[in-house]
N, C-alpha and C positions, 0 to 999 in steps of 0.2 A: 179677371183671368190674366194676372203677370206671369212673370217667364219662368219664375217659381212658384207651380202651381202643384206642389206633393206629387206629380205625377214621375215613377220612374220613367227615363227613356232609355234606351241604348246606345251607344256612341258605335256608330257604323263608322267602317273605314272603305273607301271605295279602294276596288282593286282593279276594274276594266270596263268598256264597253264597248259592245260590237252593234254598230246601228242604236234602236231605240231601246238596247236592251243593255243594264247594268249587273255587275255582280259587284258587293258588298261583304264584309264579313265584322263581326260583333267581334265582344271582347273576350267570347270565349273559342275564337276562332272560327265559329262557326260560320256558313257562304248561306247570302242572300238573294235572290233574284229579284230584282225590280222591274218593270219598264215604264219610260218616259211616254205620257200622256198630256197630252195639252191640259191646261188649267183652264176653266171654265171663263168665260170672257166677262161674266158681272164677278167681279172681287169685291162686290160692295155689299153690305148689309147696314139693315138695322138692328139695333137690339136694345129693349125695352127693359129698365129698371122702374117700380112704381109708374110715376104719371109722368116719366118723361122716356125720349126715347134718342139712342143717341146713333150718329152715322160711324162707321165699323168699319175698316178696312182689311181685307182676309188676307191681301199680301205681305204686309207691314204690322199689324193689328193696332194702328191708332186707333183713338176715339175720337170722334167730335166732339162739341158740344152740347150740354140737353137740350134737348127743344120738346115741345108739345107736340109738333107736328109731325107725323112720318115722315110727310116730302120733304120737310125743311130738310131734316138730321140726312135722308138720303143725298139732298143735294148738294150737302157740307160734303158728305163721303164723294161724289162725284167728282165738287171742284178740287180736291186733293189728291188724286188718281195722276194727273200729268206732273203732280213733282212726290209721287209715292218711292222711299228709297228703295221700298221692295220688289219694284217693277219689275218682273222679269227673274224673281226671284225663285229657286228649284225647292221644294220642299218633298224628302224624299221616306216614305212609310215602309214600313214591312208589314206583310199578314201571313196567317201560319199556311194559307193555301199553296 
């Protein structure tokens, strides 16, 4: 899963925000509404290719290492969460609701 991954996206342009609420508009001018919600407090995963399994970061999306073992890979993802550059990072979605 690199950053070119065939998936269109759209290039939102922010236009305001009032409180936790943003509006957004696309490239074909169309307006967005989003609102800001806390990120879930484990950003960590594993994720399993064949017989190995590697620790994942959801804010950055490094990878670990393989390892065999789930904890190990979890605890590689763990000990790299205090110098993660995406800390704190906004990732912002649209849905047609």
């Amino acid at each position: 899963m690199g950053e070119d991954d065939g998936v269109a996206r759209p290039t939102l342009q922010f236009l305001k925000r009032k409180g936790h609420n943003l509006t957004l508009t696309d490239e074909a001018g169309q307006k967005h509404r989003a609102t800001i919600t806390q990120v879930q407090a484990d950003s960590v995963a594993v994720r399993e290719e064949g017989s190995f399994t590697f620790g994942y970061c959801k804010s950055c999306n490094w990878v670990g290492a393989a390892r065999r073992a789930r904890g190990k890979a979890r605890r590689d993802a763990e000990a790299h969460l205090p110098e993660c550059p995406g800390n704190g990072k906004v990732r912002i979605g649209t849905t047609n609701e």
